[in-house]
N, C-alpha and C positions, 0 to 999 in steps of 0.2 A: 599551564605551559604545555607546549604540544610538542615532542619527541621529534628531531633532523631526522633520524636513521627510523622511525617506524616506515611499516610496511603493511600494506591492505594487500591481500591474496585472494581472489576469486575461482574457489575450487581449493582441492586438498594441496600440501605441499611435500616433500619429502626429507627435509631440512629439519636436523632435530629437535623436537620442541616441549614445551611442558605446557600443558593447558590449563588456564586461570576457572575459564568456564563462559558462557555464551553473554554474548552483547550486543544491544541495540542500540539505535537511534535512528528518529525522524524530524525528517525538514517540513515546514510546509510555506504555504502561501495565502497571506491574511485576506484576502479577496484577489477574485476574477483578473484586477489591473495587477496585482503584483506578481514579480519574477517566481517564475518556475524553476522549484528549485531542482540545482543541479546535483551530477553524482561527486561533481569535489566538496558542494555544500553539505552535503551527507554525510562524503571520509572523513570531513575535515570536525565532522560531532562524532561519529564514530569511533576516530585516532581520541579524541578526549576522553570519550567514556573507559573506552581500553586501557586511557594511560592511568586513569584514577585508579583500576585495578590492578595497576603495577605490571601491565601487557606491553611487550614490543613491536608487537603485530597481529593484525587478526587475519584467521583464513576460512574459506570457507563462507564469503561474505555473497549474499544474493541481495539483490534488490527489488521491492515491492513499490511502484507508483500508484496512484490513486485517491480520492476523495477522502478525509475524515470527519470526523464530526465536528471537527474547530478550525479545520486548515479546508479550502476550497481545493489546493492544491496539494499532495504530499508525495514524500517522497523517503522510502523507511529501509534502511540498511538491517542486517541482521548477521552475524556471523560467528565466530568461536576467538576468543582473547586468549593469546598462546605468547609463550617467553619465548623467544627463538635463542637454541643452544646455540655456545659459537665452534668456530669450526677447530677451533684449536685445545688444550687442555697443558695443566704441567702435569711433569710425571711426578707420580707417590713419590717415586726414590732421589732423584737429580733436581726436580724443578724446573726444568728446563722446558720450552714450550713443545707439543708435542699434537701432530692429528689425534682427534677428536676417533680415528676408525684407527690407530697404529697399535697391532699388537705386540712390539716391542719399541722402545726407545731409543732412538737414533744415535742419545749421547752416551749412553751410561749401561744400554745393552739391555736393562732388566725389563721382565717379560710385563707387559698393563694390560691388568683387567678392567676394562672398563665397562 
């Protein structure tokens, strides 16, 4: 099953996140006549393998085309499998929802460490 809300990042992000650790996958093409594969044939093995490790998103994803030794044709994503924090949190004291950067709480006044 492959994740609506994942996200592939090309390059670093700044969006809080927890990293699983790095991930690969490649596409290839069984001979000369068959389709070259494309880079959504790649995210779309890539978003898989990320999701097996319980990843939301990966960043940091480059792409390598080229010849292998079983594929005529390939095509090899590599990037970092990272949980992306969300933007909100509740507060220790209220529960109440609260930014993820607020150093105090909105409802209840008391100071978050977070």
């Amino acid at each position: 099953m492959v994740n609506i809300g994942f996200e592939i990042v090309v390059g670093l992000t700044n969006r809080a996140h927890r990293v699983i650790g790095p991930v690969k996958a490649r596409v290839g093409a069984a001979t000369v006549f068959s389709k070259t594969p494309t880079l959504e044939d790649v995210n779309w093995k890539l978003q898989e393998a990320a999701t097996r490790m319980g990843a939301n998103a990966v960043i940091n994803v480059t792409y390598d085309r080229g010849i292998s030794a079983t594929s005529w044709k390939a095509l090899t994503a590599t990037g970092i499998a990272v949980v992306f924090e969300t933007e909100d949190v509740k507060c220790p004291s209220c529960a109440e929802t609260i930014k993820r950067d607020a150093k105090k709480c909105r409802y209840c006044g008391e100071e978050v460490n977070q």
